[in-house]
C-alpha positions as CSV (number, residue, x, y, z in Angstrom):
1,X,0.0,0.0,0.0
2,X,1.4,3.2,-1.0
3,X,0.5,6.6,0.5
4,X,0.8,9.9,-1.6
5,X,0.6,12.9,-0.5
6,X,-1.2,15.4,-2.8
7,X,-2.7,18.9,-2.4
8,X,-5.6,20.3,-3.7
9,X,-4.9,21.4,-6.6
10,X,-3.2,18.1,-8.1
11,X,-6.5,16.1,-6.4
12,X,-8.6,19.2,-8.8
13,X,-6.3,18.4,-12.1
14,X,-6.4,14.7,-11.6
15,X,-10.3,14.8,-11.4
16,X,-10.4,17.0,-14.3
17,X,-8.6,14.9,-16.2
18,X,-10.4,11.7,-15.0
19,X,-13.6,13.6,-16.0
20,X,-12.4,14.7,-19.6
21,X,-10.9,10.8,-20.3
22,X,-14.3,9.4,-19.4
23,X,-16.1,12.0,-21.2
24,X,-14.4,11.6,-24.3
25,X,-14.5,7.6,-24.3
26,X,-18.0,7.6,-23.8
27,X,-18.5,10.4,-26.2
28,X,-17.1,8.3,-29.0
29,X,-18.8,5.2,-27.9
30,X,-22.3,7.1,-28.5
31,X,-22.7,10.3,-28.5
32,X,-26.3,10.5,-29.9
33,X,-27.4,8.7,-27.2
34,X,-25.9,9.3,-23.8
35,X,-26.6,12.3,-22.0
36,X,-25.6,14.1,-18.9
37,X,-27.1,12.7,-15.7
38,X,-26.7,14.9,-12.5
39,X,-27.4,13.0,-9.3
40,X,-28.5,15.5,-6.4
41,X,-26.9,16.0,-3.4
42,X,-28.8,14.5,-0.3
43,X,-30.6,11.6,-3.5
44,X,-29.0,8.6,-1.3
45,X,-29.4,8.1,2.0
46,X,-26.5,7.9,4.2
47,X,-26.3,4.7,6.1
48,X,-24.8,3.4,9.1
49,X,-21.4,1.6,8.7
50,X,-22.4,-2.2,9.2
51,X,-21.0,-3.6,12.4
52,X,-19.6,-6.9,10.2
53,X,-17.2,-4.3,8.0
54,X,-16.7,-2.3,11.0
55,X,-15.2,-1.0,14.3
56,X,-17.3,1.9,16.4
57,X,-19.5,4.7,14.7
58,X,-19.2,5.0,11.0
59,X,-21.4,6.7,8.5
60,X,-21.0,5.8,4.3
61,X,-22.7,8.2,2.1
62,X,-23.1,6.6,-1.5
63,X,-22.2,8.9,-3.9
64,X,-22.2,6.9,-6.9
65,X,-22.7,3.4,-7.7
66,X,-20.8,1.0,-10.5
67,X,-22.6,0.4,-13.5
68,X,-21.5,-0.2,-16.9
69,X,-19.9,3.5,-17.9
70,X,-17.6,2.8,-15.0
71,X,-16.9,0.0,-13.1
72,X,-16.3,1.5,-9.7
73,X,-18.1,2.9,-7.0
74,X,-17.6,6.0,-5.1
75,X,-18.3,6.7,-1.5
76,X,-17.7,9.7,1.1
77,X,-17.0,7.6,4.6
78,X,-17.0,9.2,7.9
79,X,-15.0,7.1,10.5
80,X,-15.8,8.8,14.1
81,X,-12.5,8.6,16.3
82,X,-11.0,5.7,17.0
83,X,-13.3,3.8,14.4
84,X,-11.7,1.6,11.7
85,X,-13.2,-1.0,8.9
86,X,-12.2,-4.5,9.6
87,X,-9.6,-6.4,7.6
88,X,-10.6,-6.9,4.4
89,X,-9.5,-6.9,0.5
90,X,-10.6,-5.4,-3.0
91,X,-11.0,-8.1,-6.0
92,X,-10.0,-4.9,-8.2
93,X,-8.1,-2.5,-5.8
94,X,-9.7,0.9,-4.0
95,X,-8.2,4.3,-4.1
96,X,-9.0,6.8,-0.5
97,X,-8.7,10.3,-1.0
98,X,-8.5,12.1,2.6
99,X,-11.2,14.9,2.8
100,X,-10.5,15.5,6.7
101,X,-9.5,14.5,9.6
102,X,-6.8,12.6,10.5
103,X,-6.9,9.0,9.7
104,X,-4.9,5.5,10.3
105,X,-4.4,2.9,7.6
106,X,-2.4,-0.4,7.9
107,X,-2.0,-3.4,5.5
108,X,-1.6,-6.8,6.9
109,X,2.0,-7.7,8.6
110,X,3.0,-3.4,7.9
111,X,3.3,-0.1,10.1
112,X,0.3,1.8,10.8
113,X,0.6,4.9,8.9
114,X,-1.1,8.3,9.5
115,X,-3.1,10.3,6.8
116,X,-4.6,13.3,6.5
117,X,-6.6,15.7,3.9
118,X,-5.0,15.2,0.7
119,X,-3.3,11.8,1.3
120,X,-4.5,9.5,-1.6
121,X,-4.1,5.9,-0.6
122,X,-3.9,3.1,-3.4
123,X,-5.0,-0.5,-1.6
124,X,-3.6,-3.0,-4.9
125,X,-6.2,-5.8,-5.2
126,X,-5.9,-8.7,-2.9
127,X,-4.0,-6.8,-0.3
128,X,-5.2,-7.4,3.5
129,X,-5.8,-3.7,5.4
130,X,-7.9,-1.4,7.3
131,X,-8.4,2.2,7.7
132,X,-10.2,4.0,10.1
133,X,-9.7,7.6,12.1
134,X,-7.2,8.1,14.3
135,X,-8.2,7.8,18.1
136,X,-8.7,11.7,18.9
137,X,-10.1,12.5,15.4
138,X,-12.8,11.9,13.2
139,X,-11.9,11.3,9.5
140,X,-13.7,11.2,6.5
141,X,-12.1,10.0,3.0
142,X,-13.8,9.6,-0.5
143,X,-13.6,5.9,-1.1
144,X,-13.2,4.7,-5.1
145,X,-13.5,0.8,-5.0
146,X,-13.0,-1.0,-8.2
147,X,-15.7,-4.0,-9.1
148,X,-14.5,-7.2,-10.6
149,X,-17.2,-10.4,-11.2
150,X,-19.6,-7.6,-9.5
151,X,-17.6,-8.2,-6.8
152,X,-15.7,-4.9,-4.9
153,X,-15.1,-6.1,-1.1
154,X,-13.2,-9.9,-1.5
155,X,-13.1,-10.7,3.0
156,X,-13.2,-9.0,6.4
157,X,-12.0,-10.0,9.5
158,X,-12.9,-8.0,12.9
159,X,-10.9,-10.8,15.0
160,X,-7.5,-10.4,12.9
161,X,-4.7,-8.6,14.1
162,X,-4.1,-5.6,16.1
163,X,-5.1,-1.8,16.3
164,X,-5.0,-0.9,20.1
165,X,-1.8,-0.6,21.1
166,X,-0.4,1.3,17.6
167,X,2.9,-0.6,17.6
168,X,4.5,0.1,14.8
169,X,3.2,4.3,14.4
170,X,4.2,6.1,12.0
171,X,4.1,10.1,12.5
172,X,4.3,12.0,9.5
């Protein structure tokens, strides 16, 4: 798991870009018939982070779902402090972008690592982590998960490994 750290600006680029790519592929796959669709704010209802994915209060806002223009999902997740997802991997890998807060993130047999607004986080498929707030702050990242065979969460684990004691720490 690699951890970037990115500003603003390169998070607004790199969205632009990611726009304009996808625009202009499913421009030329047909034009005549696709048309802008504009979901609005507050359309999906937030949900409470299920206690089989998760550690203490979370809250996942769906922002938009996979389907066949692009095969990844897109979520703004709230981890209150001290709260974490469980283990678990992505068939097709998930990118986090940091919104706020200050958040924790491990993958299996690593150092915990710190990140905060503007960290992107690239989890490769298969690999075994977590991610959660840090245990004085809430966090909230924009999770991108990847589908593969419909499939974007592969396990979770509550009962594996360790997250108490922060052994391991890294401080930025």
């Amino acid at each position: 798991m690699r951890v970037f750290n990115v500003n603003a600006h390169h998070i607004t680029a790199a969205l632009f870009i990611s726009a304009l790519q996808l625009a202009s592929s499913e421009a030329a796959e047909n034009a005549s018939h696709r048309q802008q669709e504009i979901t609005r704010a507050g359309k999906r209802a937030s949900m409470v982070g299920p206690s089989q994915f998760f550690t203490g209060a979370v809250r996942i806002d769906p922002v938009w779902p996979a389907n066949s223009g692009i095969s990844a999902s897109g979520s703004l997740v709230t981890f209150k402090p001290g709260a974490r997802s469980a283990w678990h991997t992505h068939p097709a890998g998930q990118r986090l972008v940091v919104t706020s807060g200050v958040g924790l993130t491990q993958q299996w047999d690593g150092l915990i690592q710190e990140v905060r607004p503007g960290d992107v986080v690239w989890c490769p498929p298969g690999i075994k982590h977590w991610h959660g707030a840090a245990p004085t702050t809430s966090m909230t990242h924009l999770a991108v998960t990847a589908t593969a065979a419909g499939q974007n969460l592969s396990q979770h684990n509550q009962s594996q490994g360790t997250f108490g004691n922060y052994r391991g720490f890294i401080e930025r």
